[in-house]
C-alpha positions in Angstrom: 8.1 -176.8 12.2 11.1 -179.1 12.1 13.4 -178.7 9.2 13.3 -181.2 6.3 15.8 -183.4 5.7 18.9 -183.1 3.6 19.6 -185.5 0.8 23.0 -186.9 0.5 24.4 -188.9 -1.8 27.6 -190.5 -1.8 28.7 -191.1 -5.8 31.1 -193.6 -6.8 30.5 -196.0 -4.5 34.5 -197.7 -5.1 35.9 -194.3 -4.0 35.6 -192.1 -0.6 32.0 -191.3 -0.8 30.7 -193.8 1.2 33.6 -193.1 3.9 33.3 -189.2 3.9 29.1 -189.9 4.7 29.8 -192.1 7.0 32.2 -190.2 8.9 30.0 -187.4 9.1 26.8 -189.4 10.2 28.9 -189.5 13.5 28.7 -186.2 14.3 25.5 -184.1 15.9 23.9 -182.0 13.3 21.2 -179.8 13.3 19.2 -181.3 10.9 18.4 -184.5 10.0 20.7 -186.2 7.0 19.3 -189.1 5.1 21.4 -191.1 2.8 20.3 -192.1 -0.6 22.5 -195.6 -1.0 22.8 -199.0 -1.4 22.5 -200.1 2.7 24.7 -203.0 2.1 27.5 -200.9 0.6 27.7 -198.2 3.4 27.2 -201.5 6.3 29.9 -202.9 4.6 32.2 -199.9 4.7 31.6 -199.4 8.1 33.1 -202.5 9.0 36.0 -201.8 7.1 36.4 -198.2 8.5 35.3 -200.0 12.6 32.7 -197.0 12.6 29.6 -198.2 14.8 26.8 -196.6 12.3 23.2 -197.7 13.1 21.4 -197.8 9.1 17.4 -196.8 9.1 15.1 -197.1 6.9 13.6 -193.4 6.2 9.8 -193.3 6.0 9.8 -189.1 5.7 9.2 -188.4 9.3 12.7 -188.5 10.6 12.7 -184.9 13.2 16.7 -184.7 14.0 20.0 -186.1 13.1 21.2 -188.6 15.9 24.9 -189.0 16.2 25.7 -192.1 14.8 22.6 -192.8 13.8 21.5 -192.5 9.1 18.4 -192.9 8.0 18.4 -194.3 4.3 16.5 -194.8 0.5 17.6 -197.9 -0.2 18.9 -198.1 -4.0 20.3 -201.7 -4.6 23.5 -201.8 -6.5 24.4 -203.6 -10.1 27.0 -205.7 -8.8 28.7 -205.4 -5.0 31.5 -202.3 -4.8 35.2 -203.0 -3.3 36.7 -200.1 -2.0 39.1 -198.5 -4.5 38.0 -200.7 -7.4 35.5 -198.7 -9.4 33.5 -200.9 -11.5 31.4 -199.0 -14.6 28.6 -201.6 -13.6 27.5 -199.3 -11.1 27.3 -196.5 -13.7 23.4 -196.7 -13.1 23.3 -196.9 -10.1 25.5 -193.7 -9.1 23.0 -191.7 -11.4 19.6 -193.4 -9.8 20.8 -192.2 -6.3 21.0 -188.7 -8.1 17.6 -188.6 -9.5 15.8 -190.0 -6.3 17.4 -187.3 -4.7 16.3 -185.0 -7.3 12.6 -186.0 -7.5 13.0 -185.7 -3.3 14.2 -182.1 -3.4 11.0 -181.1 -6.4 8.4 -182.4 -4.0 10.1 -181.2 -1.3 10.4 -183.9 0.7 14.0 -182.9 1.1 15.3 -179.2 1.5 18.8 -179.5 -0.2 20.8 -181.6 -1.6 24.6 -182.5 -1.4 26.2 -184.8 -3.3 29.6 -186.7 -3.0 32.0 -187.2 -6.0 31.6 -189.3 -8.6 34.0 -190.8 -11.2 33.1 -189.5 -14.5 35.2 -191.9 -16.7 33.7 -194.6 -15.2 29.9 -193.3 -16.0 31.3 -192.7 -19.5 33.0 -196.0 -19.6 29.6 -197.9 -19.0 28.2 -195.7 -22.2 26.3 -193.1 -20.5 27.1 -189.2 -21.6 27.6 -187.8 -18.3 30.0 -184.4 -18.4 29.1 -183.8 -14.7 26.7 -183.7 -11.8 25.8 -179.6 -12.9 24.8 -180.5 -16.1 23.1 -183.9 -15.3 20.9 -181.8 -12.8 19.8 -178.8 -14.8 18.5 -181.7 -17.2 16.7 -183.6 -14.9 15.0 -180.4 -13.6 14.5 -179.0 -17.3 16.4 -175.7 -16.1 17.8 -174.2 -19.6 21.2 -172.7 -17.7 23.1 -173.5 -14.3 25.7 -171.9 -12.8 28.8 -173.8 -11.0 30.0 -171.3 -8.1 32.8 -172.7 -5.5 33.0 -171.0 -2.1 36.2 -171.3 0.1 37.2 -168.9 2.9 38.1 -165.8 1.4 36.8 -166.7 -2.4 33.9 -167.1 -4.1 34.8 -168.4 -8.1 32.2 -168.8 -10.3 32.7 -170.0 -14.0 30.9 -169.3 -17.0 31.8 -172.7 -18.7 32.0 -175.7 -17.0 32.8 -179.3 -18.3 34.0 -178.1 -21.9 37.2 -178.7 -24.0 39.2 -175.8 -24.0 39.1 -175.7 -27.6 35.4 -175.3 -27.2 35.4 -172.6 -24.7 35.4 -169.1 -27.2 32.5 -170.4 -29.2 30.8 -171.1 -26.1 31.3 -167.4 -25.1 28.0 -165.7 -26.3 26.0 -162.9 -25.1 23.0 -164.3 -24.1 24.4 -166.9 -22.3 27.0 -164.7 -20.6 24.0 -162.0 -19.2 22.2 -165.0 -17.7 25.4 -166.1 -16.2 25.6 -163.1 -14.5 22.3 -162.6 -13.3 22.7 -165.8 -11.7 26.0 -165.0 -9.9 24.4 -161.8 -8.9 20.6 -163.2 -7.7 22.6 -166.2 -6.2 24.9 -164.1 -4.2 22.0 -161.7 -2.9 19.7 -164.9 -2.1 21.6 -167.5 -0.8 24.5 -165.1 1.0 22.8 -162.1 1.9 24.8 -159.9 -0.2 22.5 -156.8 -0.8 25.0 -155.3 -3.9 27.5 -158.1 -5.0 30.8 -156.9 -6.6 31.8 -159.3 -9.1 35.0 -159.3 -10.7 34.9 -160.5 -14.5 37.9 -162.5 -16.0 39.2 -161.8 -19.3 39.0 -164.7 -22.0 42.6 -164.6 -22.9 45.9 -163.4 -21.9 45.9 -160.0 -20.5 42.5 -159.9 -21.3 43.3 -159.7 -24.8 45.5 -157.1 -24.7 43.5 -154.3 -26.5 42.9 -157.5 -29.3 45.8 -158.1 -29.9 45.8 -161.6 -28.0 41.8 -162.1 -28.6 38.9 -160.2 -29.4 36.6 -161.9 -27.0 36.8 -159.0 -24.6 36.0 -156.7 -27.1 33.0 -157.9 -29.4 31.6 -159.9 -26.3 32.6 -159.6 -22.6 32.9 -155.6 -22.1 29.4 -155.5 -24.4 27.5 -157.4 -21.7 29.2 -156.0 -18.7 28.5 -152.4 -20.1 24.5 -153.1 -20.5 24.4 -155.1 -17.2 26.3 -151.9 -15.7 23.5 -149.9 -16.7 20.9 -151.8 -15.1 22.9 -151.3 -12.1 24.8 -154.7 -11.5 28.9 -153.8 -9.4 30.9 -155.1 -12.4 34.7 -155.3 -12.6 36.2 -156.0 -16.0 37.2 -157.6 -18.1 40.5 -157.7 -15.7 43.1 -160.2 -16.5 43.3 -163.1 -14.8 46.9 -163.4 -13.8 46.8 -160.5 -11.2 43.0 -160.7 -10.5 43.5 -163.0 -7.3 46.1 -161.0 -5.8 45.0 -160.7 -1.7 44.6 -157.4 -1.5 42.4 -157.5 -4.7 40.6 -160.3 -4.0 39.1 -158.0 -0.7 37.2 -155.5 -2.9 35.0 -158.4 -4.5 32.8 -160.8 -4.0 32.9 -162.7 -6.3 35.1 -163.8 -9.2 33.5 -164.8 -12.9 35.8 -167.0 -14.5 35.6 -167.7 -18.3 36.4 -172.0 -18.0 37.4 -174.4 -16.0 40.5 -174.2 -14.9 40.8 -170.4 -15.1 39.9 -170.1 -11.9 39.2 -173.0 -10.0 43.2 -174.2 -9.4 43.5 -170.9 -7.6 40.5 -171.4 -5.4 41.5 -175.5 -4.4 45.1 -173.8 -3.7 43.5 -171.4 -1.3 41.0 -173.7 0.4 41.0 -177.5 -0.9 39.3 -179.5 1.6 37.2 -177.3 3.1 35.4 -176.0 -0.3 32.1 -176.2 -1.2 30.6 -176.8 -4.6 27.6 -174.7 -5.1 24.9 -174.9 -8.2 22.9 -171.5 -8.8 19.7 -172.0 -11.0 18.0 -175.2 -9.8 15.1 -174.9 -8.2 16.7 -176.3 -5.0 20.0 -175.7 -3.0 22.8 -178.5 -3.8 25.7 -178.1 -2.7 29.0 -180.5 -3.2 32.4 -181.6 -2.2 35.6 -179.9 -4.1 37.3 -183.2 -4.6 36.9 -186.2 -6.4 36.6 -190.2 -5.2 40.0 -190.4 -4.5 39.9 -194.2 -4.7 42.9 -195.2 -3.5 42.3 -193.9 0.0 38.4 -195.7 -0.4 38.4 -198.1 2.7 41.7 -196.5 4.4 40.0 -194.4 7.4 42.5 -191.5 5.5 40.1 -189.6 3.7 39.7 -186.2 5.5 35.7 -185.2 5.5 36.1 -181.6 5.8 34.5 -180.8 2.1 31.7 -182.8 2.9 31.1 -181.5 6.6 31.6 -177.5 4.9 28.8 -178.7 1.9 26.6 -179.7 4.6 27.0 -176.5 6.9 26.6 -174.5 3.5 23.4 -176.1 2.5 21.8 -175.4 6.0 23.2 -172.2 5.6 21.3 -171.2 2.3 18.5 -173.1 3.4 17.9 -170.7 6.6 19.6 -172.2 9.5 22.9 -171.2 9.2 25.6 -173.5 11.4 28.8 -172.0 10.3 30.7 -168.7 10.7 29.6 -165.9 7.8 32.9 -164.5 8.3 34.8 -167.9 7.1 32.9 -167.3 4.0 33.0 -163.5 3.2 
C-alpha cells in the first residue's frame, strides 16, 4: 500500500517558509509531500527564487513525490504577501493552513505533519492568543498535555515548559504535570526512536540544582519526589543534575535524552550543537509533527539564501517515525 502523504505547511507566508518548501519540492522524496498554501503565494515565490515548480491540485490520490513537482490545498490569503514584509492580515490565514492540516492528519488522510515557522508577534498583533504551534495543536486535538522534544545529531532536549515567562516557570513546576512529562519523553523515545530503556537526564530548576535549597527548593519538594516514584516503576532517571555541566560531551553519551525545566534552559545548547539541521518534535498528539528549529527569518524571504536543511531533516524525521525511515539512525543517536 503506498504511503500517505505528508502535510506541510509553510507559516508566515512574508518569511522563508514558502522558500524552504519550495526548495525542497525539488528534490526526490520517498513519499509524496503536499502543501497546504495559498497557490498564488508559493507561484509567486518561485518566480522570485527562478525555481521551475509545477503546482497541483491534490485530490487525495497522489502515489509519489515527483521532483519538482507539489501537489496542493488551496487556502486563499487575506491580502497578497511580499517577501520579508509580514503583514498581521494574514494572521488567519497562517492558522487555517494549520487546522486543515490538522483535521487531514485525524482522518488520516495525511500520515504526518511538518510545519514551517511562523511569526508569533505578528499572529498576536492581529489579536489572536497564539503562544506557539505546540500549544495551538494540543488544542485543536483536545490533547490535555504535549511535549516539545528537539532532536539534533548527538542530542535529544526535551522541555517541561514551553512558551512561558520565566517568572511563570516554578509555579508551573507541579507533580502531576511533571510525571506526565516524563512518561511522554519516555513512551515517545521507545515509540517513535526505538529506544527499548531510554536514559533520560533531568535538569535541576535552579542553579546547581538548588544547591541542597539553598538556591531553590524546587528540587526538593518537587523534582527528586517524581523522579523517585517514576524510578520505582522502573523509568532510567538521572537527576536532578545541574544544568551547567549536564551537556558536557562525554556526559551527554550516557543519555538519551535531556529534560529541561524551560525554554531556554536547554534549547540554546542544542541550536549551538546542531542549528539548521534540527528537528522540532511534538510527543502526545495523536499524529507525528515534526518542525523546523528556526524561525521566518524574513529578511532573507525572497533571497534564494535561506539554507533548507531544518526543513529537509523535519521531513526525513517524520518518515522516520512514521515507518520508512530515509535518514541515518546513527546521526540521531
Amino acid at each position: 500500500m503506498p504511503a500517505p502523504p505528508i502535510a506541510v505547511t509553510p507559516g508566515e507566508p512574508a518569511g522563508v517558509g514558502p522558500d524552504l518548501l519550495l526548495n525542497v519540492a525539488a528534490r526526490e522524496w520517498p513519499v509524496p509531500l503536499v502543501a497546504i498554501a495559498d497557490p498564488e503565494l508559493l507561484e509567486a515565490r518561485a518566480r522570485q527564487l527562478e525555481l521551475s515548480i509545477r503546482l497541483t491540485d491534490f485530490h487525495g490520490d497522489c502515489r509519489e513525490h515527483r521532483a519538482g513537482e507539489l501537489p496542493v490545498i488551496p487556502v486563499p490569503l487575506a491580502v497578497p504577501a511580499e517577501a520579508g514584509k509580514p503583514d498581521p492580515a494574514n494572521a488567519d490565514y497562517v492558522l487555517e493552513t494549520l487546522r486543515r492540516a490538522t483535521l487531514g492528519c485525524v482522518n488520516h488522510v495525511f500520515g504526518a505533519l511538518v510545519t514551517g515557522p511562523v511569526h508569533k508577534g505578528v499572529i498576536n498583533a492581529a489579536g489572536q492568543p497564539f503562544t506557539g504551534h505546540t500549544e495551538f495543536l494540543a488544542e485543536l486535538t483536545g490533547t490535555e498535555q504535549v511535549l516539545m522534544v528537539l532532536a539534533a545529531p548527538g542530542l535529544r532536549v526535551a522541555l517541561a515548559t514551553t512558551h512561558l515567562p520565566l517568572t511563570q516557570v516554578a509555579a508551573s513546576l507541579d507533580p502531576d504535570r511533571l510525571t506526565t512529562t516524563l512518561q511522554l519523553l519516555h513512551d515517545g523515545l521507545r515509540r517513535h526512536f526505538g529506544i527499548d530503556r531510554p536514559r533520560i537526564r533531568v535538569l535541576g530548576l535552579n542553579p546547581h540544582a538548588g544547591e541542597d535549597g539553598h538556591l531553590g527548593r524546587e528540587e526538593i519538594e518537587i523534582i527528586t519526589p517524581v523522579l523517585d516514584r517514576l524510578r520505582n516503576a522502573g523509568m532510567d532517571l538521572e537527576g536532578p543534575v545541574p544544568a551547567c555541566t549536564a551537556f558536557n560531551p562525554d556526559r551527554l553519551a550516557d543519555c538519551d535524552a535531556v529534560l529541561a525545566m524551560y525554554h531556554d534552559q536547554g534549547l540554546p545548547v542544542l541550536k549551538h550543537l546542531g542549528f539548521g539541521r534540527a528537528v522540532n518534535i511534538t510527543f502526545g498528539l495523536p499524529f507525528v509533527r515534526t518542525s523546523v528549529d528556526h524561525g521566518t527569518a524574513c529578511e532573507l524571504a525572497g533571497t534564494g539564501r535561506a539554507d533548507p536543511g531544518s526543513l529537509t531533516a523535519a521531513i526525513e524525521t517524520a518518515i522516520a517515525m512514521t515507518g520508512l525511515s530515509c535518514h541515518r539512525e546513527a546521526d540521531w543517536k
